[in-house]
N, C-alpha and C positions, 0 to 999 in steps of 0.2 A: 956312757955305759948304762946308765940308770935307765934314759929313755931307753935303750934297744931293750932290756930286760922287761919294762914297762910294758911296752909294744907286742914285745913276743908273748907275754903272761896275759894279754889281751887276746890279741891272734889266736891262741889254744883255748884261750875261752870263750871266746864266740865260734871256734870252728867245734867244739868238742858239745856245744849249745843247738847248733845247726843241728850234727849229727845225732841228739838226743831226740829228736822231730824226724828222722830219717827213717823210715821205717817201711815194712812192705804192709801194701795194702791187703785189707781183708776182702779174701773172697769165699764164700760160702764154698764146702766141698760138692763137686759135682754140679756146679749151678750154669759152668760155662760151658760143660757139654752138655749137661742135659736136655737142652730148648728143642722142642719141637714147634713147628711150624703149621698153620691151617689152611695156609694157600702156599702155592707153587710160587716160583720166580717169576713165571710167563705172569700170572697176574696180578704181582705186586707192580713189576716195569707196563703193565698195561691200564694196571691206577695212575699211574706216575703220569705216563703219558694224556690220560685224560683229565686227570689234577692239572698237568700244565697247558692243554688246551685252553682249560676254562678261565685259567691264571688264576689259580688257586695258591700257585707256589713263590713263596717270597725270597729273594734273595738274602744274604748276611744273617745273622740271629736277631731280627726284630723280634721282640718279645709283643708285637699286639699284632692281629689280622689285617692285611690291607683295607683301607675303608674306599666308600665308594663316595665322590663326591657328591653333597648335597647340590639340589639344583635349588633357587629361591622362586620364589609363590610369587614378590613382589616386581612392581617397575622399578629401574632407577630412579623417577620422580617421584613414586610414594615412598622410597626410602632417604632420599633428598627430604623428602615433608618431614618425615618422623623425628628425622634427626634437627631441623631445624624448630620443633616443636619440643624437643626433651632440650635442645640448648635456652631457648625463650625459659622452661621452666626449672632450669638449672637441675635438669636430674643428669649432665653429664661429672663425670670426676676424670680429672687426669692425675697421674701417679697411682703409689700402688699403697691405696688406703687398706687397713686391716677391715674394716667393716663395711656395709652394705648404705648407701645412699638412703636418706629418710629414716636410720635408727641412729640415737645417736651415741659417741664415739665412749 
C-alpha cells in the first residue's frame, strides 16, 4: 500500500512539474499576419530552381556549406618523399597528443 501511495505522489508530481513547463508560446501581436513580401512566388520557385541547378542546395540540416574538393599540387612520389623525410626526422606522432611536435609537453 505504501509503494502505490509512493508511486502515485510521484506520478502527480512529475506530471503536475511537466505541466508547469507547458505553456503557449509567445507570439508578438500582429506579427504573423503582418509579413509582407518583395518578390512574387514566380521568383522565389525561379531562385530555387537556379540555386538547384548550380547545387547550391543541401539536403538534411547540415549546418556548414558544401565544400568543394581540394585537388593536390603534388605527385604521389613527392608525397612518398616528404613523408618518408618527416618519418627519418621523427616529426611524425601517432595518437592524439594534446600539444604540437617540437614544444615541449
Amino acid at each position: 500500500m505504501k509503494v502505490a501511495i509512493t508511486l502515485a505522489t510521484l506520478t502527480l508530481g512529475l506530471a503536475s512539474a511537466g505541466l508547469a513547463y507547458a505553456e503557449e508560446p509567445y507570439y508578438p501581436m500582429g506579427s504573423a499576419t503582418s509579413t509582407s513580401s518583395t518578390v512574387t512566388r514566380a521568383q522565389v520557385l525561379s531562385e530555387l530552381r537556379v540555386a538547384d541547378a548550380a547545387g547550391e542546395l543541401q539536403a538534411g540540416q547540415q549546418p556548414y556549406y558544401p565544400m568543394e574538393a581540394a585537388r593536390s599540387t603534388k605527385s604521389r612520389a613527392q608525397v612518398l618523399s616528404e613523408l618518408r623525410v618527416a618519418q627519418a626526422a621523427g616529426e611524425l606522432q601517432t595518437g592524439e597528443l594534446p600539444y604540437y611536435p617540437g614544444f615541449p609537453a
